[in-house]
C-alpha positions in Angstrom: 0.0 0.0 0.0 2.0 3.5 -1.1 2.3 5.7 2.0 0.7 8.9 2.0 2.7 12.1 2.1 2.4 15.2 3.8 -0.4 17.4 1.7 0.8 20.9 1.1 -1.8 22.9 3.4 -0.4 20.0 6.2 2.9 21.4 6.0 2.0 24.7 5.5 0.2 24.5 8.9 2.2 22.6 10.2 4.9 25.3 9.3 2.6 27.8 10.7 2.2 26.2 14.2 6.2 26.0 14.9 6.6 29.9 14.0 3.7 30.9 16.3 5.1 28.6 19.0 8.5 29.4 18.7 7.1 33.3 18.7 5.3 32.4 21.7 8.3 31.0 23.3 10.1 34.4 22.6 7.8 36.5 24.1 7.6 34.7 27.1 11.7 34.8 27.3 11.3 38.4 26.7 8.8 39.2 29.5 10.8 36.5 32.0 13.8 38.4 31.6 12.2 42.2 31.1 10.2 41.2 35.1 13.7 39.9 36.1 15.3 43.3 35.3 12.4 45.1 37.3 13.0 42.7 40.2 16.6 44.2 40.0 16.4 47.3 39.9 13.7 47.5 42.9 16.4 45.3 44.5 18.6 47.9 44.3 16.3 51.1 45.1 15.3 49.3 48.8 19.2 48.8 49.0 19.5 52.8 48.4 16.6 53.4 50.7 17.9 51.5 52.9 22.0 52.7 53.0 19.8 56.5 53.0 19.1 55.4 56.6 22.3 54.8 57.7 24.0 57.8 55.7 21.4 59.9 58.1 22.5 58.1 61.4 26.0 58.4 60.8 25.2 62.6 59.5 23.4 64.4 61.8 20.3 63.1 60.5 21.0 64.7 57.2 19.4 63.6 53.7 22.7 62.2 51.2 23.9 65.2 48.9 26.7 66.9 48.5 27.9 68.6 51.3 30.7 71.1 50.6 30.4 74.7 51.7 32.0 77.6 50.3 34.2 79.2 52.5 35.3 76.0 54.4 38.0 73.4 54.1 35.9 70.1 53.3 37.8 66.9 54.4 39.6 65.3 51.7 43.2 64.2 50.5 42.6 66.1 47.4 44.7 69.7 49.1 43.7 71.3 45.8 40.6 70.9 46.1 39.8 71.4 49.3 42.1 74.7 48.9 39.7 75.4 45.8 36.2 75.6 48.0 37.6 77.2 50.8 37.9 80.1 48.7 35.1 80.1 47.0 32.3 83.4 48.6 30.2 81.6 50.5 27.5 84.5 50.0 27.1 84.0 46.5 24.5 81.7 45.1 26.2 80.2 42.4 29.1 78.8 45.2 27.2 76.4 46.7 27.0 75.1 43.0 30.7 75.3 42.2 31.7 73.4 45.5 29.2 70.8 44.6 30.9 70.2 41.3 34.2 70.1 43.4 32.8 67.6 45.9 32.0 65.7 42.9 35.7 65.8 41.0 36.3 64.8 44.4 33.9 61.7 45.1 34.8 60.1 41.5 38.7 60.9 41.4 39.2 59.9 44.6 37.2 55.9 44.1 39.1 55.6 39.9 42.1 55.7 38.9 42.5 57.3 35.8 44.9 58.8 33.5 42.3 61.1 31.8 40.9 62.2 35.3 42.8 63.8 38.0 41.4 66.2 41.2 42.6 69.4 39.3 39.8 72.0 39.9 40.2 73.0 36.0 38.8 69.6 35.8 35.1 70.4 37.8 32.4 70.4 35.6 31.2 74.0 35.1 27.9 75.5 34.6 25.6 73.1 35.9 23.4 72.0 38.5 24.6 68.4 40.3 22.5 67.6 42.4 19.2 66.0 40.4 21.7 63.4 38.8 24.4 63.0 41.4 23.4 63.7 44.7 24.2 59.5 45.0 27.6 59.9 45.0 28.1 60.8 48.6 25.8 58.1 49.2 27.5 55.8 47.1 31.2 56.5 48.2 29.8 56.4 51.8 28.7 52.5 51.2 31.9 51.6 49.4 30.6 51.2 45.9 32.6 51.3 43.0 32.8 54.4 40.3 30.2 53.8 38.3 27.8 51.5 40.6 25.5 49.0 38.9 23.5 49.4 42.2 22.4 53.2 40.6 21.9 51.6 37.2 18.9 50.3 36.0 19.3 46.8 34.2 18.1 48.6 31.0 19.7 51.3 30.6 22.2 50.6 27.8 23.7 53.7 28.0 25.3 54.0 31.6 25.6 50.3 31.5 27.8 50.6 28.4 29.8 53.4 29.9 30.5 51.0 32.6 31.6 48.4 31.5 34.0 50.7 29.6 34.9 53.6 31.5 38.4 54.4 30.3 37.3 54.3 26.6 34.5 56.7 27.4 36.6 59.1 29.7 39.6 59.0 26.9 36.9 60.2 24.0 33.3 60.8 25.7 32.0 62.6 22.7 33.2 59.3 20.1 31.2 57.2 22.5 29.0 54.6 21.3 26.5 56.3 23.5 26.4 60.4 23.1 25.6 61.9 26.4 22.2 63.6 26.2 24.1 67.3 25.8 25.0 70.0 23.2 28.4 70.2 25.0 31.8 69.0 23.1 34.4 69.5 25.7 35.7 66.9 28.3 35.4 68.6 31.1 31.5 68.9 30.6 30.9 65.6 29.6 32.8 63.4 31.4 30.6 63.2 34.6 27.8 61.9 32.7 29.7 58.4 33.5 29.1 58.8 36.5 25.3 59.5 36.6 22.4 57.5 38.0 19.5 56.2 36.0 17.4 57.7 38.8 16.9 61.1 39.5 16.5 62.5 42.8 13.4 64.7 43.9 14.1 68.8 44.6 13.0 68.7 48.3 15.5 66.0 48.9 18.3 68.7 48.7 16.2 72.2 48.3 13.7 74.0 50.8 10.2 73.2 50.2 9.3 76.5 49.6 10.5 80.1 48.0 11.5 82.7 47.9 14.1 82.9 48.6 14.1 81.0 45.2 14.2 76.8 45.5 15.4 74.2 42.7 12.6 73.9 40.6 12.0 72.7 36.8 12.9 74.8 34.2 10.0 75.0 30.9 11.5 71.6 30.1 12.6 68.5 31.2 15.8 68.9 30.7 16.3 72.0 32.5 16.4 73.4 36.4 16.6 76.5 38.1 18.4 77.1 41.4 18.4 79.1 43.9 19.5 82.5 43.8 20.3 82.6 47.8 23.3 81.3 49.3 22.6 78.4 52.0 19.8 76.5 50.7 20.9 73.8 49.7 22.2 70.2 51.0 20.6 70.9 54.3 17.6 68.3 54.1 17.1 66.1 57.3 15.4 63.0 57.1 13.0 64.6 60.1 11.2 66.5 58.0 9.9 63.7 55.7 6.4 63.7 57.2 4.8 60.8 55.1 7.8 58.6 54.0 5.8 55.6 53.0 4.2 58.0 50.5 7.1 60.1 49.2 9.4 59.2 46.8 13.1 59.5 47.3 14.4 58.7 43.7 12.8 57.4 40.7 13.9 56.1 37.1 13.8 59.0 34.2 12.4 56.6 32.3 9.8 53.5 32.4 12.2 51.2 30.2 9.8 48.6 30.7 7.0 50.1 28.5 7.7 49.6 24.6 11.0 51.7 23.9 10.5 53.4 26.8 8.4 56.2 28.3 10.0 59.5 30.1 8.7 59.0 33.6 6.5 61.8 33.8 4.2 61.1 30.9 1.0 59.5 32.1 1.4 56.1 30.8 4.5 55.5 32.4 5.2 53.4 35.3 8.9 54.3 36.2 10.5 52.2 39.2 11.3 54.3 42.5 12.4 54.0 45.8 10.5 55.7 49.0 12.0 57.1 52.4 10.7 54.1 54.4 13.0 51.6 52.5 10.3 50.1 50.2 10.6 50.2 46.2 7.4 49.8 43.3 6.9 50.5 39.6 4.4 52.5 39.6 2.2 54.8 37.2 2.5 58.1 37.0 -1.2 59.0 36.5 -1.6 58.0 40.0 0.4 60.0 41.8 -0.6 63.5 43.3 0.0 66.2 41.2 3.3 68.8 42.4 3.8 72.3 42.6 5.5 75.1 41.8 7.6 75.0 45.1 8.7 79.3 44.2 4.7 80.1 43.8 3.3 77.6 46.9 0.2 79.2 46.6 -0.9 79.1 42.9 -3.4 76.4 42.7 -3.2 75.2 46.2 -7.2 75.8 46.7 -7.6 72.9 43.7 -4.3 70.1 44.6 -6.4 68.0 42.4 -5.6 70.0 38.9 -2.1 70.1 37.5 -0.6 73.3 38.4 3.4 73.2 37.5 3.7 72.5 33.8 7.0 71.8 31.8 7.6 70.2 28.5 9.2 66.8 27.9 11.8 67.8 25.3 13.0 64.6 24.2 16.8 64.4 22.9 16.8 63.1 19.7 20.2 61.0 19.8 19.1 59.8 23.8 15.7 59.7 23.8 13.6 56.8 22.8 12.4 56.6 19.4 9.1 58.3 18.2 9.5 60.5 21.1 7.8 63.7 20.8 7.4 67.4 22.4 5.0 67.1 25.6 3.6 69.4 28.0 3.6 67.0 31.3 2.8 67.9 34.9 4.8 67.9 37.5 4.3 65.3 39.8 6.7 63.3 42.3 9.9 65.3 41.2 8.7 68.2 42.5 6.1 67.1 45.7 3.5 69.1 46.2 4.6 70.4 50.1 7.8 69.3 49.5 9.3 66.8 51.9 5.9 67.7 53.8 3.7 66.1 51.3 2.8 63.0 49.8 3.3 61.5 45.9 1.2 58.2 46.0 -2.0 58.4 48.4 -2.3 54.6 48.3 0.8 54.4 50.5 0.4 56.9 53.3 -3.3 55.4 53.8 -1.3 51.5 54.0 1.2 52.2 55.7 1.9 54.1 59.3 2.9 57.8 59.0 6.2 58.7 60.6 8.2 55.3 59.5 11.1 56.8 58.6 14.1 54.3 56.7 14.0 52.1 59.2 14.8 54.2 61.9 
């Protein structure tokens, strides 16, 4: 009896059935190791959270940032320096700023060893503000981590993970780099700092009075913009008493929700961006649920109406940086700038499950 082949719309299903299962199979590596990569990452938030605490018993109580003041001799082997922001006029604004850049030279130069990097004050970045994207280091050279520190990373962001796994290729040529920094700047001393950033940006009130004037870090029109103070002895003075609801106010959070197709800036609504609190715990969470902020220089505009978005910036995606599709946004502020400050709350959820006054442990 002949045997009977495979018909062509057999194999053609057959065919068919393999792709989708193999497809299936794909996915469901993709979304084992994307929820992976979130467990990470709020593995390493509770661990900041948590080394916050012990940074504040071992500080006066004080919130991590930088800590150098102008006019005083900070302690550090680096006599340059330290001889640098001693001098520095500790009653102008944009001091506190310089010896924040200085503490910062400081921090990285003194935990690499580098032949493009050295604790020359030429060599402090100029011009900009440090602490949103590196108040950590203090934090981070406190704990004993190395320069850069997967543990302010996220898993999935293929930038700072690049420029750590090769830090002396991006610190001899930072503008050649497979990954451009997200800035217009060409020259070294600008740029090479962005090494040394965190994925996750830390809230205004963590370093800056709640309220102005005198004037308070606050967003600039965009998102890739702040404004400082323009009053000398504001800022880095934070203690980790004042956080009044620190189940329900976040401490840092990721710029971006990397877990959303390409990626979401953190601030649009359909992100959920993964963030740390001050009692120690960590969540992805989305944005549209958090409280709205504020305008922390103009306290009162809007405060009769908290539930109506009053402080209003626009994303301005960077082209080479940012992800793909990305377009020109006008978001809200929410937990980057907290309504009340370290007074208020981001995420109502918590502060009704949790006790109020748990601070990191303590």
């Amino acid at each position: 009896m002949p045997t009977r082949g495979f018909a062509l719309v057999e194999l053609v299903f057959g065919v068919g059935v393999a792709a989708a299962v193999t497809a299936a199979g794909l996915v469901a590596m993709q979304d084992s190791r994307a929820q992976a990569s979130v467990r990470s990452d709020l593995s390493n938030l509770r661990l900041i959270a948590q080394a916050s605490a012990m940074y504040a018993e071992d500080n006066q109580d004080r919130l991590f940032t930088f800590s150098w003041r102008p006019g005083e001799v900070p302690d550090t082997p680096n006599a340059e320096l330290a001889t640098a922001c001693a001098i520095l006029n500790p009653n102008s604004p944009t001091s506190e700023l310089q010896a924040g850049a200085m503490q910062q030279l400081d921090l990285v130069t003194r935990s690499i060893d580098s032949v493009h990097l050295q604790p020359d004050v030429s060599q402090a970045s100029p011009g900009h503000i440090p602490y949103p994207l590196y108040s950590h280091l203090p934090l981070q050279f406190y704990i004993g981590e190395s320069f850069p520190s997967e543990v302010f990373i996220s898993s999935e962001d293929a930038a700072r993970n690049y420029w750590m796994s090769d830090l002396d290729g991006y610190l001899a040529d930072p503008t050649g780099s497979k990954y451009r920094p997200p800035s217009t700047a060409t020259s070294f001393v600008s740029l090479w700092r962005w090494a040394f950033s965190s994925s996750y940006a830390t809230g205004v009130s963590h370093y800056s009075p709640d309220f102005g004037p005198p004037r308070t870090v606050e967003r600039g029109s965009n998102s890739n913009q702040y404004n400082s103070t323009d009053q000398p002895g504001l800022l880095g003075r934070r203690s980790i008493n004042e956080v009044a609801h620190p189940s329900a106010k976040v401490m840092m959070y990721d710029q971006y929700d990397r877990y959303t197709g390409d990626g979401l800036f953190a601030l649009l609504d359909d992100a959920r961006p993964t963030m740390n609190f001050y009692d120690g715990h960590a969540a992805r969470l989305a944005t549209n649920q958090a409280d709205y902020g504020f305008d922390p220089n103009d306290p009162a505009r809007g405060a009769d109406d908290p539930d109506q978005p009053v402080a209003l910036y626009y994303y301005q995606p960077v082209s080479w940086w940012d992800p793909p599709g990305s377009v020109r946004t006008l978001v809200a502020a929410r937990f980057d700038q907290t309504r009340d400050g370290l007074q208020g709350v981001d995420y109502p959820v918590y502060a009704k499950r949790r006790p109020v006054g748990v601070g990191l442990g303590r």
